[in-house]
N, C-alpha and C positions, 0 to 999 in steps of 0.2 A: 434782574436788569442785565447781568453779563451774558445771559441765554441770549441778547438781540443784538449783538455786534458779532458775536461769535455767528451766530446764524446766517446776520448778514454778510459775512466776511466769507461764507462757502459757496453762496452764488456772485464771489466776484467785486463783495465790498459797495457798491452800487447803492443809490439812497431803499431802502426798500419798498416794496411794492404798495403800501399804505402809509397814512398820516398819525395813526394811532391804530392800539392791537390792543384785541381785551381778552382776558382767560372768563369765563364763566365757570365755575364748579358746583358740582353740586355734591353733598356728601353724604351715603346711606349706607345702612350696610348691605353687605352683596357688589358694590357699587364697582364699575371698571372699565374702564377705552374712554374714548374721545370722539369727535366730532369735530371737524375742520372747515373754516368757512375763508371768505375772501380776507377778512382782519378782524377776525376772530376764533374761538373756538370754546364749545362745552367740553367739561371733563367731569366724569362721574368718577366716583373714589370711594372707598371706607372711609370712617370718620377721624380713624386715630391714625396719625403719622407719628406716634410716641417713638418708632424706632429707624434708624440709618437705613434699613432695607424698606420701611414702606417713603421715608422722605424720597427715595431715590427716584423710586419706580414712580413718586407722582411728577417730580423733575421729567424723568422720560417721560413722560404721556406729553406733559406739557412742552416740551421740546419736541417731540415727533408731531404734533399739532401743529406749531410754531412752524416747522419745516414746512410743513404743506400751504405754506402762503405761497411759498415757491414752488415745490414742485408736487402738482395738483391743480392747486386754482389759478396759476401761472403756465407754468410748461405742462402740457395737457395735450393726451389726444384728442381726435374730435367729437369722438363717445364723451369724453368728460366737458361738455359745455363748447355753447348752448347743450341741453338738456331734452332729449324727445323724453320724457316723462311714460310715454305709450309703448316705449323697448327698454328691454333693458341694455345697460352702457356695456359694450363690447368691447374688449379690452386685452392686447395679449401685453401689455407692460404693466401687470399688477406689480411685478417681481420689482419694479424700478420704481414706481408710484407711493408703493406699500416699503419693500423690502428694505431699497436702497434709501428711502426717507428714514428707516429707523438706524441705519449705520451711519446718516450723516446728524442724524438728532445726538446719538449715542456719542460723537467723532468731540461735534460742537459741545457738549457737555464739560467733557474733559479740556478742551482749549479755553472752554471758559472758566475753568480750575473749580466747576461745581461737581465734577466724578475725577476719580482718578485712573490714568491709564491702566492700573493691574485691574481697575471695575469693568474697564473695554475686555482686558484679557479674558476674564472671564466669561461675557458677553459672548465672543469669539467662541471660546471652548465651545459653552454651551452650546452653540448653532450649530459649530462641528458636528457634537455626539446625537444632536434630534435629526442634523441631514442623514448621517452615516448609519441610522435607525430606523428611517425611511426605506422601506420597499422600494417605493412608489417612485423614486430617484431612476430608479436602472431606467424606468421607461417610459414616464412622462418628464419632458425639460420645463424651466421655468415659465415659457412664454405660456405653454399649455395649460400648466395649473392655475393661471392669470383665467383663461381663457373661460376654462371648465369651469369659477366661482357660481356663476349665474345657476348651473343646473347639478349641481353635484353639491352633495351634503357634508359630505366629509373633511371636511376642511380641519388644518391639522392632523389628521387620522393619516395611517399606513397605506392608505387606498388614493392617497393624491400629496403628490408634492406643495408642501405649504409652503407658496411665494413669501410671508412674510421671513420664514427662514432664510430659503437659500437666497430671494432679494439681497437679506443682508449680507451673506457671504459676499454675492457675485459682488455689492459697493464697495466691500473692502477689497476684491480681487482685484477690483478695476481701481481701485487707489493706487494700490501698491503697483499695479502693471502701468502707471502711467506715471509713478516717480518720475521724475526727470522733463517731464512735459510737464507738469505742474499739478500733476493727480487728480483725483476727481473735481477738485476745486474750479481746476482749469476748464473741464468739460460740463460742469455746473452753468458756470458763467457764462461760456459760450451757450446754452442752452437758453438760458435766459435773455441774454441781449438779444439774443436770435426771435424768440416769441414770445416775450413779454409786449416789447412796445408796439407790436402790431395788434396786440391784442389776439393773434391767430394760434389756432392748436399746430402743433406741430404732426410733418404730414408723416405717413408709415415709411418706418425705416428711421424715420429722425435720431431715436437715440443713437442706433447705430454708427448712422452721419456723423454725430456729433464726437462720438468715441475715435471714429477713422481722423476724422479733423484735427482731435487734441492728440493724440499717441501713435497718428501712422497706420498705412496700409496690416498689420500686423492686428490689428483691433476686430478685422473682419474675421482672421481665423477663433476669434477668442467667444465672438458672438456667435459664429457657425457652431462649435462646440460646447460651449457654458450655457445660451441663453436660449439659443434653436433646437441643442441638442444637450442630451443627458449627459457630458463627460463631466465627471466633478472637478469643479474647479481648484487648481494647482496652490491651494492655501502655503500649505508646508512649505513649499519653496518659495515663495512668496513673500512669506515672513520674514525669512531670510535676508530681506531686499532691504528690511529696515531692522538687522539685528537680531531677530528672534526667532523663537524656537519651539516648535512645540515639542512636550515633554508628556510621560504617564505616569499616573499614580496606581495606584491599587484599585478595583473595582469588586463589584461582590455580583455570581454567579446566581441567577434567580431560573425557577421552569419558564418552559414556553415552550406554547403548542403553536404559534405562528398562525395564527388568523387575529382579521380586526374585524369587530362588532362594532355598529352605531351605539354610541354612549347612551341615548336616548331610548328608554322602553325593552322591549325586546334584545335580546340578543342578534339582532341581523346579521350576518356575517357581509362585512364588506368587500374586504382583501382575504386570500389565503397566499401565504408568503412560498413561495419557490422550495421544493424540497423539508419544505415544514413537518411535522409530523399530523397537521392537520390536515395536507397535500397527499400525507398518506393513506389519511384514514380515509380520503374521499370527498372531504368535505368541500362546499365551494360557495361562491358568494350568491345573497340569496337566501343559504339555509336559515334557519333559525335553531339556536343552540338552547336548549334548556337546562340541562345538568350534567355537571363535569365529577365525577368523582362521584357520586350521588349528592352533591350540591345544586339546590334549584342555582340559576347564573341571569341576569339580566346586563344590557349591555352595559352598566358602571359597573357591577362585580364582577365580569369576568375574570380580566387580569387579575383581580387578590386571589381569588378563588385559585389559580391555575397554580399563582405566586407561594403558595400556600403547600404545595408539593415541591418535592425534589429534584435535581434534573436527573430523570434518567429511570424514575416513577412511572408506572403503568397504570395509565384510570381510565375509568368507560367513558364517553362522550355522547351524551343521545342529545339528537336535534330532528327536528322535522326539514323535510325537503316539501311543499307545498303540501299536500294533506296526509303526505307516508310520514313515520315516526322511523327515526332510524337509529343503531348502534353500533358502535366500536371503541375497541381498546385501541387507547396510542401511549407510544412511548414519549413523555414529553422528554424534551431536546433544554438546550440552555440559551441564557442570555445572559451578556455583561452591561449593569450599568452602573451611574457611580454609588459611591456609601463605601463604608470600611467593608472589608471579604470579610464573609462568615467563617472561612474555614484556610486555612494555608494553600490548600490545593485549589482556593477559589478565586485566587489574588489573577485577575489579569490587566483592565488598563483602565485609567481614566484622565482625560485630557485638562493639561494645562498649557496657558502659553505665560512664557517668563521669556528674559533677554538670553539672548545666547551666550556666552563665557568665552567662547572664542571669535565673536561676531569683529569686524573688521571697521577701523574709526569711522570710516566713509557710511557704514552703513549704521552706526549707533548717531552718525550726522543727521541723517536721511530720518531717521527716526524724532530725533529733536526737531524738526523741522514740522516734521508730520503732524507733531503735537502743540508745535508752534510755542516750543520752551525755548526762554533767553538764551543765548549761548553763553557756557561759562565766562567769566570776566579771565582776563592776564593772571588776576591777581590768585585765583582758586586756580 
């Protein structure tokens, strides 16, 4: 029950858009996502929520559903309703739709004291280290991988920027850049009062609009380069704005030969990463990869397969290029992700976000505020 004040409360507090709202679940195993409708929503799940991480995760689904009464089946382009059933829904705001719906599900959570803020932190990190992991960042922007869903397979995969990630970032970007105008909250609600009661989709450009509107001519450099274009968006400092900090831990050193395969069937090669050593063997997307090291590979075992070597290990790589079979040794290269190091020499970083120790009243303020904690009494 506190999931629907808090929810309502981010587009502006306003009666909400229905008279009643119903969760539908269904629970199997395999089970997972959701489905959003005008005031309602199915969620498929596992059966057992015996523990703190799976009660959470069904919290989120059902809160990132929740969202979408607003922004979806409410604030909508014109691809998303009415519905030509005969095209598909063209869309360059996945990234705001999808993305930015799970940072204000994630936001609402914790204001409604069902996650707690170090759960967002982590949340955060997480997106961090999967954008920063990303290829596909340098050189498709958010609006694009929106774009591309319809014809392109790879989603999540190194071969396309996944709006559901940097979506989330850019929410939080745009929260914290518009402290002081009243944060995303503020551009939510104008969003809402604006095309909810007409019933009309909002026209191209509108997020935009809506961002220039709440925080100033300064919203259009943010959009030119975060949402039009590939610059990563300025978290670090960011955090900053309300206290925080991000910090490293230890991470553990694994091989990598730098190409992505479709997980599905064959090893297809998708992506070859820039300077990879699969860039050097020649490889390119297309190929089909069958055995690394004399290991048959299909596209779910590649990576253990690879992971499974050293960095800095030499092994044969044979793939076909349309009906040639082809060979080469490569040196695999390294990658850092989190897990304790294997070895001393292996320690490099992995992302936390915690409060800063030196962060400044004004912005440990800005931060309570954020979260929509009581301010201390006189008496504390």
């Amino acid at each position: 029950v506190m999931m629907f004040p808090a929810v309502t409360a981010a587009f502006g507090g306003a009666a909400p858009p229905y008279s009643e709202y119903w969760f539908l679940s269904r629970f199997e195993n395999g089970g997972g996502g959701g489905l959003e409708h005008a005031a309602s929503a199915r969620i498929d799940d596992v059966p057992s929520h015996d523990t703190p991480a799976a009660r959470q995760r069904f919290l989120g689904v059902m809160a990132h559903e929740l969202v979408h009464a607003w922004n979806v089946k409410r604030i909508r382009p014109s691809s998303l309703g009415p519905f030509d059933y005969h095209r598909e829904a063209d869309t360059r705001d996945l990234w705001f739709l999808e993305g930015v719906t799970s940072y204000i599900a994630e936001l609402a959570l914790v204001r409604a004291e069902l996650s707690t803020p170090e759960a967002l932190f982590e949340t955060v990190a997480a997106a961090l280290e999967a954008y920063e992991a990303t290829p596909a960042r340098r050189f498709m922007g958010p609006e694009e991988s929106g774009q591309t869903a319809w014809y392109r397979s790879d989603e999540g995969a190194s071969g396309r920027t996944n709006y559901y990630n940097v979506g989330f970032l850019l929410g939080l970007a745009l929260d914290l850049v518009l402290q002081g105008a009243g944060g995303l909250d503020a551009m939510l609600a104008r969003l809402y009062s604006a095309f909810d009661g007409s019933g009309a989709p909002y026209p191209e450009g509108g997020l935009r609009a809506a961002a220039v509107s709440t925080g100033g001519p300064r919203l259009n450099g943010f959009f030119e380069q975060h949402v039009l274009g590939t610059q990563r968006p300025p978290i670090d400092e960011l955090l900053m704005v309300v206290g925080l900090t991000r910090e490293t831990k230890p991470g553990r050193r694994v091989a990598w030969l730098g190409l992505t395969a479709a997980t599905d069937g064959e090893a297809v090669v998708k992506l070859v990463d820039d300077d990879s050593p699969a860039s050097v063997l020649g490889c390119q997307p297309g190929d089909v990869v069958l055995a690394i090291g004399g290991h048959r590979v299909t596209g779910a075992s590649l990576d253990a397969v690879v992971r499974r070597r050293r960095p800095g290990d030499s092994v044969e790589v044979t793939w076909f290029r349309g009906p040639t079979l082809m060979r080469g040794v490569a040196k695999l290269g390294e990658r850092v992700v989190p897990g304790a190091p294997e070895t001393p020499e292996g320690r490099r970083t992995r992302t936390r976000i915690a409060p800063a120790q030196s962060a400044a009243p004004e912005a440990v303020e800005k931060r309570r505020r954020w979260f929509r904690v009581p301010a201390p009494s006189q008496a504390e």
